[in-house]
C-alpha positions in Angstrom: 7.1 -114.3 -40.0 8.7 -110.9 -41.2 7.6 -108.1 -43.0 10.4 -105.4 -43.4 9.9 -101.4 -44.5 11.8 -99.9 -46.1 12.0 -96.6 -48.6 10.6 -93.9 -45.7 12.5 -90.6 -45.0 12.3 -87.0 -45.2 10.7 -85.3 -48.2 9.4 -81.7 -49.3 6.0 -81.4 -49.6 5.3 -82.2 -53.0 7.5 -84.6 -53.7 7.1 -88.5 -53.7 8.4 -91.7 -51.8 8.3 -95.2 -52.6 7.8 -97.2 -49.1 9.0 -100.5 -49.8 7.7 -104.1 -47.7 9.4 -107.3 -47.6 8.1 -110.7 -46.3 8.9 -114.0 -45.7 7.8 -116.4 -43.4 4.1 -117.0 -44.8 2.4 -117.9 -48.1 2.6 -114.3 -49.3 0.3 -114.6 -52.1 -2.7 -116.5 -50.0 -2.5 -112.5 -48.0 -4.5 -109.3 -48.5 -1.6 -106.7 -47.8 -2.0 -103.1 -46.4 0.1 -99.9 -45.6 -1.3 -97.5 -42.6 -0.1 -95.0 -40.6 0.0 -93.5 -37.5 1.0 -89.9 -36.5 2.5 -88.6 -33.2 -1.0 -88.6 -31.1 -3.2 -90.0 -33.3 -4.5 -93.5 -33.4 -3.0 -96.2 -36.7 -5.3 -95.5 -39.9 -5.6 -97.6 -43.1 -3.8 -95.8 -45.8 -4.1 -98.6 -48.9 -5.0 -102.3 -49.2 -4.4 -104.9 -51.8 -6.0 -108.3 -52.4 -3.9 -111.2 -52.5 -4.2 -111.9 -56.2 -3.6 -107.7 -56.7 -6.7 -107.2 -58.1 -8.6 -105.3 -56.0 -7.1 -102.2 -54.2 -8.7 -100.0 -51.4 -7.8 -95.9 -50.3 -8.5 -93.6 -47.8 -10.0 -90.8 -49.1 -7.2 -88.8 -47.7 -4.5 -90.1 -49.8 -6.7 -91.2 -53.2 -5.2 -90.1 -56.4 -1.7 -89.8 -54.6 -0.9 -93.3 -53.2 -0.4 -96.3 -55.5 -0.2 -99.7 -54.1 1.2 -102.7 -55.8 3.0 -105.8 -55.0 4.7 -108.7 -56.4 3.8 -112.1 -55.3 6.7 -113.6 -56.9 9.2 -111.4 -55.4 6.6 -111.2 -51.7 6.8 -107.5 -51.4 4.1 -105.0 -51.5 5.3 -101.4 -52.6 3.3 -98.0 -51.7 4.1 -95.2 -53.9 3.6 -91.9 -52.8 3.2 -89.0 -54.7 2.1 -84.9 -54.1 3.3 -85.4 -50.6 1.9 -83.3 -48.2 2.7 -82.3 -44.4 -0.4 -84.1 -43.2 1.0 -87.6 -44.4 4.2 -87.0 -41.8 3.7 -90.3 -39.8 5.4 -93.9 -39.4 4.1 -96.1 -42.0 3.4 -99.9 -41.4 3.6 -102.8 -43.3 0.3 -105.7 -42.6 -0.4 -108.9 -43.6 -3.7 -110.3 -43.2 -5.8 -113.6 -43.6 -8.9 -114.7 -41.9 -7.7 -114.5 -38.2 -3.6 -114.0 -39.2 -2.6 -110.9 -38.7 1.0 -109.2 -39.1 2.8 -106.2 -38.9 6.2 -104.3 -39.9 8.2 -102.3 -37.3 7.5 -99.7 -39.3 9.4 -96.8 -41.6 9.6 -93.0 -40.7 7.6 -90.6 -43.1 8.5 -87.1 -42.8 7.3 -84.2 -45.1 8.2 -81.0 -44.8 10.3 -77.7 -46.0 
């Protein structure tokens, strides 16, 4: 199993990044998907989920109306656009894969937002 980040870097606030996560490994499609995050100090946090058919999506209320998630089932990724960065959202973003008691996660991708 593999799920791969990609797309993270350093940003202004205000401007937007499209985090990028590739898997193989697993039957992709049979997978809710999820991005979260975790800041220097602070415990991992849900950012966005997706349902395995892409039809239902979840938010944190901190990033709603900024983030977009999406993915692809024939190509296995999972995409998180993000837009109206702010400083706040500074953090290494993670890539999970989730079914019944199957979990998996990324190695991660370095957010950075700032002037």
């Amino acid at each position: 199993v593999q799920l791969v980040e990609s797309g993270g870097g350093l940003v202004q606030p205000g401007g937007s990044l499209r985090l990028s996560c590739a898997a193989s490994g697993f039957t992709f499609s049979s997978y809710a998907m999820s991005w979260h995050r975790q800041a220097p100090g602070k415990e991992r946090e849900l950012v966005a989920r997706i349902s395995s058919a892409g039809d239902s999506t979840y938010y944190a209320d901190s990033v709603k109306g900024r983030f977009t998630i999406s993915r692809d089932n024939a190509k296995n990724t999972v995409d998180l656009q993000m837009n109206s960065l702010k400083p706040e959202d500074t953090a290494v973003y993670y890539c999970n894969a989730h079914r019944f008691i199957s979990n998996y996660w990324g190695q991660g991708t370095q957010v950075t937002v700032s002037s």
